[in-house]
N, CA, C and O atoms as a Tripos MOL2 file, in Angstrom:
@<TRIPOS>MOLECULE
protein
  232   231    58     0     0
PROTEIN
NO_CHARGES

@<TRIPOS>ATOM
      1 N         -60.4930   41.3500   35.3140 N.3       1 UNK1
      2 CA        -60.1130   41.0200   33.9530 C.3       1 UNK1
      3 C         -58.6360   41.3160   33.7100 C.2       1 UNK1
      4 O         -57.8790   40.6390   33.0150 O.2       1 UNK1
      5 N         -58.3050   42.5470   34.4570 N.am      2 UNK2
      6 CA        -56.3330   42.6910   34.1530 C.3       2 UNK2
      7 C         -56.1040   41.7980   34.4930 C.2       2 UNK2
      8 O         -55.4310   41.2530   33.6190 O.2       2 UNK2
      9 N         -56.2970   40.8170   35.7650 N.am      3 UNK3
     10 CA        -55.6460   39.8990   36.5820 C.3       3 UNK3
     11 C         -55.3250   38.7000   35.6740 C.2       3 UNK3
     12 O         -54.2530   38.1000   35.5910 O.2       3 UNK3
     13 N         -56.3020   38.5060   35.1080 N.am      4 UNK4
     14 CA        -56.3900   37.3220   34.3210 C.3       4 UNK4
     15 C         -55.3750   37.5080   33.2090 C.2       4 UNK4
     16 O         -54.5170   36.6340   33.0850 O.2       4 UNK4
     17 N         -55.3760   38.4640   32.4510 N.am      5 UNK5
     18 CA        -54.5200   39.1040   31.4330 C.3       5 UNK5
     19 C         -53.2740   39.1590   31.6780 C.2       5 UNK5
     20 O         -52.5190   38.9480   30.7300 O.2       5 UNK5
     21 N         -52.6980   39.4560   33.0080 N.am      6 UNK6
     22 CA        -51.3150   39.4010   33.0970 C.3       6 UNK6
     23 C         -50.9330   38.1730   33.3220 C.2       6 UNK6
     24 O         -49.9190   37.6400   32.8710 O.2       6 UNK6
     25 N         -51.9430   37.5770   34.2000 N.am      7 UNK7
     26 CA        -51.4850   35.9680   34.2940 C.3       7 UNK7
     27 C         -51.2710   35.4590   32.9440 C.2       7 UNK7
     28 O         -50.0820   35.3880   32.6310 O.2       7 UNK7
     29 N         -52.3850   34.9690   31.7840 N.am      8 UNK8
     30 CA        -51.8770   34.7640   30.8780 C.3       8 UNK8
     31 C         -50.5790   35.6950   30.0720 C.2       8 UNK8
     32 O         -50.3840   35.1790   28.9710 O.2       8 UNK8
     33 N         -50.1700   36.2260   30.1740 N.am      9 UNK9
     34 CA        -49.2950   37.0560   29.7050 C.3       9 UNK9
     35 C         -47.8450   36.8930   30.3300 C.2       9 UNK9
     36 O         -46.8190   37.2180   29.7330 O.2       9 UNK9
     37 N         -47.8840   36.3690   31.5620 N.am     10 UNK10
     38 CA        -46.9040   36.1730   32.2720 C.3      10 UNK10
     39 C         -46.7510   34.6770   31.9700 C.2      10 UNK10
     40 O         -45.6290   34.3920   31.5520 O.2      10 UNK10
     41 N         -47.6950   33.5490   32.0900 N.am     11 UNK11
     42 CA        -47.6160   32.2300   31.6220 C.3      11 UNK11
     43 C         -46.5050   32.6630   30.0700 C.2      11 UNK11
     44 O         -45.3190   32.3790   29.9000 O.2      11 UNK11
     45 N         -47.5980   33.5370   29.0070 N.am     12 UNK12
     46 CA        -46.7840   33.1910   27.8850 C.3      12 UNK12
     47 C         -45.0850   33.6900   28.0070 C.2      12 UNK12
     48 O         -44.1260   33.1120   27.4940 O.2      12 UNK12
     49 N         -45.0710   34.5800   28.6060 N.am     13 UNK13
     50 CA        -43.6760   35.0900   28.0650 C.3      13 UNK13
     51 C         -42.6820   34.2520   28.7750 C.2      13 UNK13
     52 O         -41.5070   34.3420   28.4180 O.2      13 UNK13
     53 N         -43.0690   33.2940   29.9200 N.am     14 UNK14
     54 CA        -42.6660   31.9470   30.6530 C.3      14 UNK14
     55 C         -41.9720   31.3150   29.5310 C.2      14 UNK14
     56 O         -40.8140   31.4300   29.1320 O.2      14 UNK14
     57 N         -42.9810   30.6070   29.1110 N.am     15 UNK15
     58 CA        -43.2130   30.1380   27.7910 C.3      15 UNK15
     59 C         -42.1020   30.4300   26.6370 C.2      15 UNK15
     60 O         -41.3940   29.4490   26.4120 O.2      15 UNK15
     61 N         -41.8650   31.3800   26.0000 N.am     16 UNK16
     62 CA        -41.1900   32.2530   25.5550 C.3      16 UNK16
     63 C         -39.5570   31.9190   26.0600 C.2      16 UNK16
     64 O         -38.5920   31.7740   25.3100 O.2      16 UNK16
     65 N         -39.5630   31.8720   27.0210 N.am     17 UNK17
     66 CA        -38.2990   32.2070   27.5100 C.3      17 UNK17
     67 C         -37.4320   30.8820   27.7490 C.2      17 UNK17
     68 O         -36.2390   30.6010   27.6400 O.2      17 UNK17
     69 N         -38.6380   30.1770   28.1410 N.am     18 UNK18
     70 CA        -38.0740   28.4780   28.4480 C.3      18 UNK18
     71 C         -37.9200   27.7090   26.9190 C.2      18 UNK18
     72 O         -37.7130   26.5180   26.6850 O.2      18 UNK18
     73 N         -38.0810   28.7190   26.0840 N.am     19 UNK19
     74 CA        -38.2890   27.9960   24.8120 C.3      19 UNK19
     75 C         -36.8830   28.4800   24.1210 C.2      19 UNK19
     76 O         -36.1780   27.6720   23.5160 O.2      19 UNK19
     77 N         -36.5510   29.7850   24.2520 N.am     20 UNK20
     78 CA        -35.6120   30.5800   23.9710 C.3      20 UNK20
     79 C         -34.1940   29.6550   24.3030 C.2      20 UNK20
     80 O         -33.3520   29.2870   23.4840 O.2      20 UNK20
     81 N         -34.2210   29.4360   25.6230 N.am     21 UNK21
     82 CA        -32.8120   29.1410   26.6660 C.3      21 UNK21
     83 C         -32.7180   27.5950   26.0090 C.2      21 UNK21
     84 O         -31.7060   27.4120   25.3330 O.2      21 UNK21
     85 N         -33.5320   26.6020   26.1080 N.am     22 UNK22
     86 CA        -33.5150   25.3460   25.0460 C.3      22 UNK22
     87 C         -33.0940   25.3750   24.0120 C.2      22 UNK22
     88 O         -32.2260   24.5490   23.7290 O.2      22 UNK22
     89 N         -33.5500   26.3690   22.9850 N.am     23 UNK23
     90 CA        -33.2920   26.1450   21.7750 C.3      23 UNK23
     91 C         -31.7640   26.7670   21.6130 C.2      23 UNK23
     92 O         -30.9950   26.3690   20.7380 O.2      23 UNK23
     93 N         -31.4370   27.7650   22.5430 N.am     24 UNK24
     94 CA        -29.8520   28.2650   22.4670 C.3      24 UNK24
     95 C         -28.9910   27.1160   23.0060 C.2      24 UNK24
     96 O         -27.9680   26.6970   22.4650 O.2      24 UNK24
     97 N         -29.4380   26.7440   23.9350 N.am     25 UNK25
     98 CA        -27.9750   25.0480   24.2410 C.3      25 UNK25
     99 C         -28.1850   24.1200   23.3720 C.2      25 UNK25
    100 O         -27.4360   23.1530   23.5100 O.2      25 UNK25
    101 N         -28.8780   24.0610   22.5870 N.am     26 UNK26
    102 CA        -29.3260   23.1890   21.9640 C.3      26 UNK26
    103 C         -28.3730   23.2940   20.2920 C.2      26 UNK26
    104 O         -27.8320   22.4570   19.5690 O.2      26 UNK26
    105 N         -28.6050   25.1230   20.2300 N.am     27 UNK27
    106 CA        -27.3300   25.2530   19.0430 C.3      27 UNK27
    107 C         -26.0380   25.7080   19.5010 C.2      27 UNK27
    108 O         -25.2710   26.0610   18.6050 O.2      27 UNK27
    109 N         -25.5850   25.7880   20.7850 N.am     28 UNK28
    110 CA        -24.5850   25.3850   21.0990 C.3      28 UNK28
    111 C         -23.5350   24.3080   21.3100 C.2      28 UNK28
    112 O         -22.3290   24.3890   21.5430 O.2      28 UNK28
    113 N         -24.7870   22.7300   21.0770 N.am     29 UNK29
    114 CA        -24.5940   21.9490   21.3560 C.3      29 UNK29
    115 C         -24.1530   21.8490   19.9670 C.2      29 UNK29
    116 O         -22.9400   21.9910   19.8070 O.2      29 UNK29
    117 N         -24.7920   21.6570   19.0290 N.am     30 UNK30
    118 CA        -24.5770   21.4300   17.5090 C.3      30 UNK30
    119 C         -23.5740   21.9610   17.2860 C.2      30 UNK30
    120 O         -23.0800   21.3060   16.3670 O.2      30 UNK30
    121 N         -22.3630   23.4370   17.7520 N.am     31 UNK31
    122 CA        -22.1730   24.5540   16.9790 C.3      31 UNK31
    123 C         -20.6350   23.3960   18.1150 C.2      31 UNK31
    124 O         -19.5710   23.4750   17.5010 O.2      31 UNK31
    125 N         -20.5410   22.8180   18.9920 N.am     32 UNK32
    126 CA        -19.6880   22.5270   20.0340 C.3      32 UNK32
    127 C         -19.5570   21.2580   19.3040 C.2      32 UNK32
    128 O         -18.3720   21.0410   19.0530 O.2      32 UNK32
    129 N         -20.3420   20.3480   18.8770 N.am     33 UNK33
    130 CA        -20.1150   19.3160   18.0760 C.3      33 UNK33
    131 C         -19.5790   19.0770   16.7160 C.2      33 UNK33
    132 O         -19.0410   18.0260   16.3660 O.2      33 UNK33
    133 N         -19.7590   20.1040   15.9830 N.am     34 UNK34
    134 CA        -19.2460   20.1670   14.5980 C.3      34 UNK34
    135 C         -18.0170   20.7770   14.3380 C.2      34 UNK34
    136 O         -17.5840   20.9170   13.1940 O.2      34 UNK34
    137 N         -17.2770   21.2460   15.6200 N.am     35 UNK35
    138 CA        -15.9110   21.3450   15.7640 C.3      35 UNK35
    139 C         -15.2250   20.3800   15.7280 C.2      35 UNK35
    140 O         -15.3330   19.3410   16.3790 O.2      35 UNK35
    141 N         -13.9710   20.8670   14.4460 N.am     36 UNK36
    142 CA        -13.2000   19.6640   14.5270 C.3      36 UNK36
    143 C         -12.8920   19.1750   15.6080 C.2      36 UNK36
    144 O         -13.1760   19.7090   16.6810 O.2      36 UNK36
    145 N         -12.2130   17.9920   15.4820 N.am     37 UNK37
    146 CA        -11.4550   17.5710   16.9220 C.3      37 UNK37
    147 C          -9.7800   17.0190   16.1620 C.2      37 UNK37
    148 O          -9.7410   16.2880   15.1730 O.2      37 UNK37
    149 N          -8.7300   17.4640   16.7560 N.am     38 UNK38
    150 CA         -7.2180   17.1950   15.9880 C.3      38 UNK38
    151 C          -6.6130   16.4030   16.6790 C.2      38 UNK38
    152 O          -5.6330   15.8620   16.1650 O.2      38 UNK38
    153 N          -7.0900   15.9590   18.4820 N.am     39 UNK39
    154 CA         -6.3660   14.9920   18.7680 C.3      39 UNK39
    155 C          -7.5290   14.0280   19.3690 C.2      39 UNK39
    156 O          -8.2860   14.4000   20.2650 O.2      39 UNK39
    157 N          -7.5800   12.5960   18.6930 N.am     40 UNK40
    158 CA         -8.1940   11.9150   19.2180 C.3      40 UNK40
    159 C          -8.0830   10.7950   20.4390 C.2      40 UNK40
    160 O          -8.0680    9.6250   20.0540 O.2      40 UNK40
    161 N          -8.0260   10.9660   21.4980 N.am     41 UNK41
    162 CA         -7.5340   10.5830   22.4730 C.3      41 UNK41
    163 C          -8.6660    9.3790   23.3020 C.2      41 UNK41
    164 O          -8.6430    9.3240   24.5310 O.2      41 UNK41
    165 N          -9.5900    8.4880   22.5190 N.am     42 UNK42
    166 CA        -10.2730    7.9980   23.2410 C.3      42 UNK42
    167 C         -10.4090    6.4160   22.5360 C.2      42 UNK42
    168 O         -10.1320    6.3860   21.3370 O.2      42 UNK42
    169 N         -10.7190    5.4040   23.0270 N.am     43 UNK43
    170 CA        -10.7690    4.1290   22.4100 C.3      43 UNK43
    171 C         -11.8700    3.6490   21.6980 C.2      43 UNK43
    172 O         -12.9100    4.0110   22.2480 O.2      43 UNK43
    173 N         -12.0970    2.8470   20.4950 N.am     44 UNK44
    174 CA        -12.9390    3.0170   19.6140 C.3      44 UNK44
    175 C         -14.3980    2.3080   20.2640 C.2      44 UNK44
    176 O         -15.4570    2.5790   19.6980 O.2      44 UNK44
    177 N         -14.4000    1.5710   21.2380 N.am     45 UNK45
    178 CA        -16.0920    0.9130   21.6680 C.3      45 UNK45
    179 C         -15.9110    2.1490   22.9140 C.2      45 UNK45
    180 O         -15.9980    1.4100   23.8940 O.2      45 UNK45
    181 N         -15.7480    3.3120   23.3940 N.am     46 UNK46
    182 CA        -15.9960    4.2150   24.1030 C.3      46 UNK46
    183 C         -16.0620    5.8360   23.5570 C.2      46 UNK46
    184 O         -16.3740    6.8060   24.2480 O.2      46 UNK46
    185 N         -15.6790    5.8440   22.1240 N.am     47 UNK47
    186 CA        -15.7580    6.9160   21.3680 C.3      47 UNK47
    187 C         -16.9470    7.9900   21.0100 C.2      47 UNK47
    188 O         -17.5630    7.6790   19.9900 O.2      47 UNK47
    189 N         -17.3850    9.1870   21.6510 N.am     48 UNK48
    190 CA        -18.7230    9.7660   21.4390 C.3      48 UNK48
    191 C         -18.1920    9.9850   19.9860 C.2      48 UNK48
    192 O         -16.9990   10.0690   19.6960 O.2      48 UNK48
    193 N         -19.4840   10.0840   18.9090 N.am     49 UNK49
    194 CA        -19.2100   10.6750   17.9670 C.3      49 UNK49
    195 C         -19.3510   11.9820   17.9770 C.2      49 UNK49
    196 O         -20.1100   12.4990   18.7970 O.2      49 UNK49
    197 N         -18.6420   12.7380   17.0650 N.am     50 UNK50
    198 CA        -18.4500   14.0130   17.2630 C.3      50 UNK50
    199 C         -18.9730   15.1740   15.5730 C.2      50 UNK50
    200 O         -19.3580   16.3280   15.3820 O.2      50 UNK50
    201 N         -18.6460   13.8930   14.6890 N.am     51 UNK51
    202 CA        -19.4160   15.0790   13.6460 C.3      51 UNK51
    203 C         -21.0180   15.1150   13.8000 C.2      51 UNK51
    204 O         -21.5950   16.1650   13.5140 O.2      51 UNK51
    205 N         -21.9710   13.6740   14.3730 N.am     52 UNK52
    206 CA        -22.9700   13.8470   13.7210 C.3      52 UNK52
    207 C         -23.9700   14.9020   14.4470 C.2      52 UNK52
    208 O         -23.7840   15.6030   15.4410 O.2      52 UNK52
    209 N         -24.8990   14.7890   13.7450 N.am     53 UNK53
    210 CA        -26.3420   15.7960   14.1610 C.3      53 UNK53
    211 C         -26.9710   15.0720   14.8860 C.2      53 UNK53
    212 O         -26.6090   13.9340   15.1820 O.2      53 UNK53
    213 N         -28.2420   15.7440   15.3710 N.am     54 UNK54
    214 CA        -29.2480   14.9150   16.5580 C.3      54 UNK54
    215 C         -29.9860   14.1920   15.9290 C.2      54 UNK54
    216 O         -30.5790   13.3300   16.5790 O.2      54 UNK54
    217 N         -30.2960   14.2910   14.0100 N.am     55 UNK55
    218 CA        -31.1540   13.3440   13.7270 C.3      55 UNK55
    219 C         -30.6380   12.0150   13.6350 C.2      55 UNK55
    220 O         -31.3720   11.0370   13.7730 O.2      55 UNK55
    221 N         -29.1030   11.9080   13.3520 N.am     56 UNK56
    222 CA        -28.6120   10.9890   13.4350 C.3      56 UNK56
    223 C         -27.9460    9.8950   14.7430 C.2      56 UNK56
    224 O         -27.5340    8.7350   14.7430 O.2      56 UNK56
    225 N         -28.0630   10.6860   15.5170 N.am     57 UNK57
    226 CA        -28.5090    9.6970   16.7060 C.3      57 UNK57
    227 C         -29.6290    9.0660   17.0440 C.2      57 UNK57
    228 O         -29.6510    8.4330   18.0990 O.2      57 UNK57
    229 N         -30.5270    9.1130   16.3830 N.am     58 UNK58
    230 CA        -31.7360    8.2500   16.5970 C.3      58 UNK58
    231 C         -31.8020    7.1390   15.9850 C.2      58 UNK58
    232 O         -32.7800    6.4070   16.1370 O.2      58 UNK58
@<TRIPOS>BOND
     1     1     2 1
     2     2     3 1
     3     3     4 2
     4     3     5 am
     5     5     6 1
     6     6     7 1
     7     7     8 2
     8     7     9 am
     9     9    10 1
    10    10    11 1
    11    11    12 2
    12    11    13 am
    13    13    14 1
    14    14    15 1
    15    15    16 2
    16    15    17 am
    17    17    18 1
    18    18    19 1
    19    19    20 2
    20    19    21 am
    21    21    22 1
    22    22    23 1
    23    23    24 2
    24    23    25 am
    25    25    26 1
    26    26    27 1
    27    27    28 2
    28    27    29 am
    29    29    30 1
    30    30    31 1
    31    31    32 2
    32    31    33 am
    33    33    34 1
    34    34    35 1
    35    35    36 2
    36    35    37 am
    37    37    38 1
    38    38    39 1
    39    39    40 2
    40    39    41 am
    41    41    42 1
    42    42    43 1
    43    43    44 2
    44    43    45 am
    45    45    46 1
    46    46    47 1
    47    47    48 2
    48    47    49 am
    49    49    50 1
    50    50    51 1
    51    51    52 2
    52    51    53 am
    53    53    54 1
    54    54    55 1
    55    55    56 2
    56    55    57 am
    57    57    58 1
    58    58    59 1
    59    59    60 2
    60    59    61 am
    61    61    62 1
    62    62    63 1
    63    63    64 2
    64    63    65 am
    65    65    66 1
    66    66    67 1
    67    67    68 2
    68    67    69 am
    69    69    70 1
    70    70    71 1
    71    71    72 2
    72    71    73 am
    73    73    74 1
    74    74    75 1
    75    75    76 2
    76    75    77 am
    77    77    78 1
    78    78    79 1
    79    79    80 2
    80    79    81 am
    81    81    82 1
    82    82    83 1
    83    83    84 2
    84    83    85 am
    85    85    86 1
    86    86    87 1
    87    87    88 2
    88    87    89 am
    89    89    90 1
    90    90    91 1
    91    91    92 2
    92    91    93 am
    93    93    94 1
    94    94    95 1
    95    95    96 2
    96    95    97 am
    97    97    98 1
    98    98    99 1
    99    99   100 2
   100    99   101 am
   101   101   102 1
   102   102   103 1
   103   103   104 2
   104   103   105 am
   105   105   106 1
   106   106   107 1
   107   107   108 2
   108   107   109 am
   109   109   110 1
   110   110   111 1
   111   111   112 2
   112   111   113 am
   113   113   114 1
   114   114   115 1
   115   115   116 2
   116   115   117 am
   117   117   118 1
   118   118   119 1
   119   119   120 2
   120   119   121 am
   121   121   122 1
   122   122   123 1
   123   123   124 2
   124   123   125 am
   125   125   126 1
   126   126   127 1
   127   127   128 2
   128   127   129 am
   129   129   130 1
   130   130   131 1
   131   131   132 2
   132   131   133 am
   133   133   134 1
   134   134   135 1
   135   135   136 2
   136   135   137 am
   137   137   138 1
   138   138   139 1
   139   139   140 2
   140   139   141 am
   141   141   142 1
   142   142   143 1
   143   143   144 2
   144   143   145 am
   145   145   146 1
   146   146   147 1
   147   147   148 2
   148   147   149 am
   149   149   150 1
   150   150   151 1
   151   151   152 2
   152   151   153 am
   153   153   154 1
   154   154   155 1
   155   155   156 2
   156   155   157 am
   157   157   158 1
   158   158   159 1
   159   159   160 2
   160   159   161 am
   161   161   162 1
   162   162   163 1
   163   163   164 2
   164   163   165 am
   165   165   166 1
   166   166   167 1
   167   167   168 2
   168   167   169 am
   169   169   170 1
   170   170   171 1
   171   171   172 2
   172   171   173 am
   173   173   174 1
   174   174   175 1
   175   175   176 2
   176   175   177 am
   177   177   178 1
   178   178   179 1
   179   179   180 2
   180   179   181 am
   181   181   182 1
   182   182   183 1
   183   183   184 2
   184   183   185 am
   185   185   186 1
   186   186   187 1
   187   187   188 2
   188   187   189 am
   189   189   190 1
   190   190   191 1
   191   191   192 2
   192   191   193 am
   193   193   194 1
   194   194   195 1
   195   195   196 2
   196   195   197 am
   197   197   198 1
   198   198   199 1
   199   199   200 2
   200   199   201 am
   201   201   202 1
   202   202   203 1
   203   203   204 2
   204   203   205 am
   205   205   206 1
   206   206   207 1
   207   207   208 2
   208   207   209 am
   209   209   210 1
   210   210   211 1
   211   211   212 2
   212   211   213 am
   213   213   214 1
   214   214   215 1
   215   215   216 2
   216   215   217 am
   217   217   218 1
   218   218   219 1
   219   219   220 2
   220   219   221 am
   221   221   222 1
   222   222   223 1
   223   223   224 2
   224   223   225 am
   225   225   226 1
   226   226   227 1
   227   227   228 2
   228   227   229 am
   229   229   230 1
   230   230   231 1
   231   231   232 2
@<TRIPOS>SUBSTRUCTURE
     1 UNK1         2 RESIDUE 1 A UNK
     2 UNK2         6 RESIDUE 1 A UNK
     3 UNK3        10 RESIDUE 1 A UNK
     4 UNK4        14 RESIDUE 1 A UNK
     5 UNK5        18 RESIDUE 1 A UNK
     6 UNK6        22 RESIDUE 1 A UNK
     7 UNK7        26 RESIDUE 1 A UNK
     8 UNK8        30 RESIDUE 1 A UNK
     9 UNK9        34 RESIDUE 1 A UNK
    10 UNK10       38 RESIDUE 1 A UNK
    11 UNK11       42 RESIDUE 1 A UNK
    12 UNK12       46 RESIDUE 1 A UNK
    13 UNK13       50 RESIDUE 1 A UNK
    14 UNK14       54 RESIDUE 1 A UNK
    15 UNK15       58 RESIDUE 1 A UNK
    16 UNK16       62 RESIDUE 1 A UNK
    17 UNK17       66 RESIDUE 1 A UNK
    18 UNK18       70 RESIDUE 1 A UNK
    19 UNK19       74 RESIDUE 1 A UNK
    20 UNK20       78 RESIDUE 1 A UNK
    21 UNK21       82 RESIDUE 1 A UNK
    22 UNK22       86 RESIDUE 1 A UNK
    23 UNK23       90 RESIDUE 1 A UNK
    24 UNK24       94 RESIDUE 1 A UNK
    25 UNK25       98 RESIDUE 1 A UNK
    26 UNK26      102 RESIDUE 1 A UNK
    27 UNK27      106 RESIDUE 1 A UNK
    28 UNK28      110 RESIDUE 1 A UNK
    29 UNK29      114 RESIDUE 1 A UNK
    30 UNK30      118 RESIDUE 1 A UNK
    31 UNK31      122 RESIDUE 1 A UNK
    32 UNK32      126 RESIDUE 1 A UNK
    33 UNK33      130 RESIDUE 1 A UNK
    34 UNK34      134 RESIDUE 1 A UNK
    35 UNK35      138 RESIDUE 1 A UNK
    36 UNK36      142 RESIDUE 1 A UNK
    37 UNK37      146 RESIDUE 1 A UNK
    38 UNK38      150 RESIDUE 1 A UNK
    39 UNK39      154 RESIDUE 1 A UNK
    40 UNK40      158 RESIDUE 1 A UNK
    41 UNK41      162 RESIDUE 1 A UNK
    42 UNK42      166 RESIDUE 1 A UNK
    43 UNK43      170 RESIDUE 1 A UNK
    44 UNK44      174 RESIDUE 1 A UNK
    45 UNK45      178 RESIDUE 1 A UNK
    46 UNK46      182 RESIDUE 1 A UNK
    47 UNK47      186 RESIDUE 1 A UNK
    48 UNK48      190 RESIDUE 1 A UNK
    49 UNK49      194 RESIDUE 1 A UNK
    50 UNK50      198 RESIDUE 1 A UNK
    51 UNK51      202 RESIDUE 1 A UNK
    52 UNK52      206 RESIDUE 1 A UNK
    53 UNK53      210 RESIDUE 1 A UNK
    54 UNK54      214 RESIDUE 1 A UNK
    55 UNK55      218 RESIDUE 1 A UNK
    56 UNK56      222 RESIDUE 1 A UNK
    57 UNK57      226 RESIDUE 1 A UNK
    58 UNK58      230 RESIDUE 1 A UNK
């Protein structure tokens, strides 16, 4: 019965952790995007946008 217990326990904190490391690049990504930008150096049909959010890429 421990065996089983740590397994699940080890699954969750898996779990946990892979959820953790996602959701941190994820507001890095946002926090890296909503920086201004002062020199724009790229041509307008090759331009990433740079203010919006992820809902607005969909």
């Amino acid at each position: 019965m421990i065996l089983k217990i740590r397994k699940y326990l080890m699954i969750y904190i898996l779990c946990i952790l892979a959820t953790a490391l996602y959701g941190t690049a994820a507001y890095r990504v946002e926090q890296t995007r909503m920086q201004p930008t002062f020199a724009v150096s790229c041509h307008h049909d090759l331009c990433a946008p740079r203010t919006g959010s992820f809902s607005s890429l969909r």
